[in-house]
N, C-alpha and C positions, 0 to 999 in steps of 0.2 A: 610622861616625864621625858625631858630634852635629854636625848644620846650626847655624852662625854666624846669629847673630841679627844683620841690619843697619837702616838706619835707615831707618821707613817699616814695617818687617815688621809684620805681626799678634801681639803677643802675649797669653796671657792670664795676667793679672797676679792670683796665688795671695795669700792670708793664712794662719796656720798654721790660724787656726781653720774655715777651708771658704770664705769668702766670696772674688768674684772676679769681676773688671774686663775684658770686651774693648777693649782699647786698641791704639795703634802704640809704637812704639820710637823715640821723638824726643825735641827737645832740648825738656824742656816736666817741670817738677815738679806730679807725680799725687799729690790728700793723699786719707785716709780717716780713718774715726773713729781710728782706731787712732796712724798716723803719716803723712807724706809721703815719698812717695822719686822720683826724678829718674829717668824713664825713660830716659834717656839712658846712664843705667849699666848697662842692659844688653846698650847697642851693644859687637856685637865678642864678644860672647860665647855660648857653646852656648844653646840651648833647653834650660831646667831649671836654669839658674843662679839665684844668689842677691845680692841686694840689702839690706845690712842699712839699714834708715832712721835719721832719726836720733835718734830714742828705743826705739833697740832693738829692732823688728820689723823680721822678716825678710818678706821679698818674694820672691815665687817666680817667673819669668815660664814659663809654657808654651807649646807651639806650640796654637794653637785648632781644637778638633775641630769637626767640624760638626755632633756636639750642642751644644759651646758655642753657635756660631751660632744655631742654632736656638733655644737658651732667651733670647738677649738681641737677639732682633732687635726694632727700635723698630718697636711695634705699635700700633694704631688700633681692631685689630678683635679678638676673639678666637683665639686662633690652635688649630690640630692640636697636638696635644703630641706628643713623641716613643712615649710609650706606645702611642699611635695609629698615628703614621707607620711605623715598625717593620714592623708589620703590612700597613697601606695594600703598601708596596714592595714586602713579600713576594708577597703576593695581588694583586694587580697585574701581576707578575711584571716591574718596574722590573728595567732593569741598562744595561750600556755599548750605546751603539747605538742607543736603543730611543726611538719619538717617543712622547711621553705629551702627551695634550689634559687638562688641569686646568679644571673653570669654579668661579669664586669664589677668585679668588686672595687676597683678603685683606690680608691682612698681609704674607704670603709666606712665612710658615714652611713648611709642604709642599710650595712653589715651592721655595725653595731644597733641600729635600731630594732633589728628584726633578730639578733640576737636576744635586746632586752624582752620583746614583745612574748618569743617562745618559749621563756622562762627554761629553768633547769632542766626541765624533763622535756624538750623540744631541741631542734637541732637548725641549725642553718649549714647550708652546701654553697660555698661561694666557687663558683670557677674564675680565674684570671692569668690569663695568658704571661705576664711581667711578674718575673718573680720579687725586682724591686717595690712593685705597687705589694704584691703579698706579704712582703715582710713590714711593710709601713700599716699598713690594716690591720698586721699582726699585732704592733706593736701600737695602736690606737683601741684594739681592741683588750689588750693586756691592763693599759692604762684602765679603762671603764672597770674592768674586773669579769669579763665575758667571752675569753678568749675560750674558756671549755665548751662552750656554748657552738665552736663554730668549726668546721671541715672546710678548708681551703686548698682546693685545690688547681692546679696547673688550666692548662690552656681547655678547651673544648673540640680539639680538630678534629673527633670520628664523633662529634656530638656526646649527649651525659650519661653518664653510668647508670645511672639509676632508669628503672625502667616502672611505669607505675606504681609509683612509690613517695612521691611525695604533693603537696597540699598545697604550694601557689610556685608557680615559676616567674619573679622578676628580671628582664632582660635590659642590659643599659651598658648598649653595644655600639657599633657605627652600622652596622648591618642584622639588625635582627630579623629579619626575613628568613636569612641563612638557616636560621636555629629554629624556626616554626615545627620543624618535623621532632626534632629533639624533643622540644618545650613539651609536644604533645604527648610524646612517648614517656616524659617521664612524670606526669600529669596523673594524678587521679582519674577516673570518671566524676563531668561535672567543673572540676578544681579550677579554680580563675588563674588568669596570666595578666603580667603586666607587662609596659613597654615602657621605655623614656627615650625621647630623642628628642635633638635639638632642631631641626629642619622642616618645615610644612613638605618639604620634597621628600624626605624620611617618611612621615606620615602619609603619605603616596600611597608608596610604593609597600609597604608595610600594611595596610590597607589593599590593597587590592592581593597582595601574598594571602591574606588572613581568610579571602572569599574562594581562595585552591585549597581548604585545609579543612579539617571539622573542627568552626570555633562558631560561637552564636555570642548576642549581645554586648555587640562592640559598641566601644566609647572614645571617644577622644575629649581631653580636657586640657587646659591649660588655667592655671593658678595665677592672679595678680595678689600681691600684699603689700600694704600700704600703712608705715607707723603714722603716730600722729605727736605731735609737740607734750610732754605732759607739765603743760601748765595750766594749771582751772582758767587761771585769769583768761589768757588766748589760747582757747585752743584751737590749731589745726595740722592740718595734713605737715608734714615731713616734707621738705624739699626734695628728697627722695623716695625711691621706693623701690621696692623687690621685683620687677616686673617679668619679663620673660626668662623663664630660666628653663623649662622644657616643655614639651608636648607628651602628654600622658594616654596611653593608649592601655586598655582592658576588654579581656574576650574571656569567653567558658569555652573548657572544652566539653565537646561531645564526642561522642562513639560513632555518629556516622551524620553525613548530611545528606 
């Protein structure tokens, strides 16, 4: 049975043609190029109902996934894209339960993913050095509804507090080199790391740091994504596409090499 939309909910508010609004469900008239309609019309009614405005566009409201979240959270910095994070969870081996240390929180878009992924009884440790960047992730993560979910804290300058004690370390730094001894120390035995950076000169030099260190089965990847037109009649590729956005690098720790 469709969840009632009440007032206050999340919804995200659809146009025929693709484009679309994370908003609430209150008493408050939302306009777009197109028309305005009173969010307030969708109190009381299913997720996936319809709103017609009043020059005749329809309104869709949906419940918000957390790839919504993730493409509209108010950013400052560059954020992981989903084509990224995907992968990051997988290779990570993110799930319910699980403490993940993140440094470079950012923006918070991978914050809030690996928030969602830990579920309630899991935790996330974000370090970042800008406490403007911490209170804007704060407040992207508040939005999602996953802010209990997460420990933010301050810079990393004597490396992490935590000492064997947590299950993947995600690094998305300008020098993650630096932090290799940390990552390690605060690593389970075994426990994978990740890296992101944007530089084949990063991946270097991150790369040859990672052969001074006990870590085994390194990876380097890079993600292309590619939409396509959706119309049956023609379809093809997007004049665009997502192309380079970072260099993904993944190691296990060991106890000795």
């Amino acid at each position: 049975m469709s969840e009632t939309i009440r007032e206050g909910d999340p919804i995200l508010l659809c146009l025929p043609e693709g484009g679309s609004y994370l908003l609430r469900a209150e008493e408050r008239v939302f306009h777009t190029h197109r028309d305005r309609v009173p969010l307030s019309g969708f109190i009381g009614k299913p997720y996936g109902s319809r709103v017609i405005g009043p020059n005749g566009t329809p309104f869709y409201a949906l419940r918000p996934t957390i790839h919504d979240y993730l493409m509209k959270v108010r950013r400052a910095t560059q954020i992981i894209y989903p084509k990224d994070i995907g992968l990051i969870l997988l290779k990570l081996d993110v799930g319910p339960g699980k403490v993940v240390l993140e440094c470079g929180t950012g923006s918070g878009a991978l914050t809030t993913a690996l928030a969602h992924a830990v579920g309630p009884e899991g935790r996330v440790i974000s370090y970042e050095r800008e406490e403007r960047f911490r209170e804007l992730a704060r407040e992207n993560l508040r939005r999602a509804g996953l802010a209990e979910r997460v420990l933010l804290k301050g810079e990393a300058t004597e490396g992490f507090e935590e000492k064997e004690a947590v299950d993947a370390v995600f690094l998305d730094v300008r020098e993650p080199w630096e932090l290799l001894p940390a990552a390690w120390r605060a690593l389970k035995g075994g426990a994978p790391l990740g890296v992101l950076v944007p530089t084949v000169n990063q991946v270097s030099r991150l790369l040859a740091a990672l052969e001074d260190h006990p870590f085994v089965g390194l990876e380097v990847q890079e993600i292309l994504q590619r939409f396509y037109k959706v119309n049956p009649e023609r379809l093809r590729p997007e004049d665009r596409m997502v192309a380079h956005t970072g260099y993904l690098i993944f190691a296990r720790k060991v106890l000795e090499r």
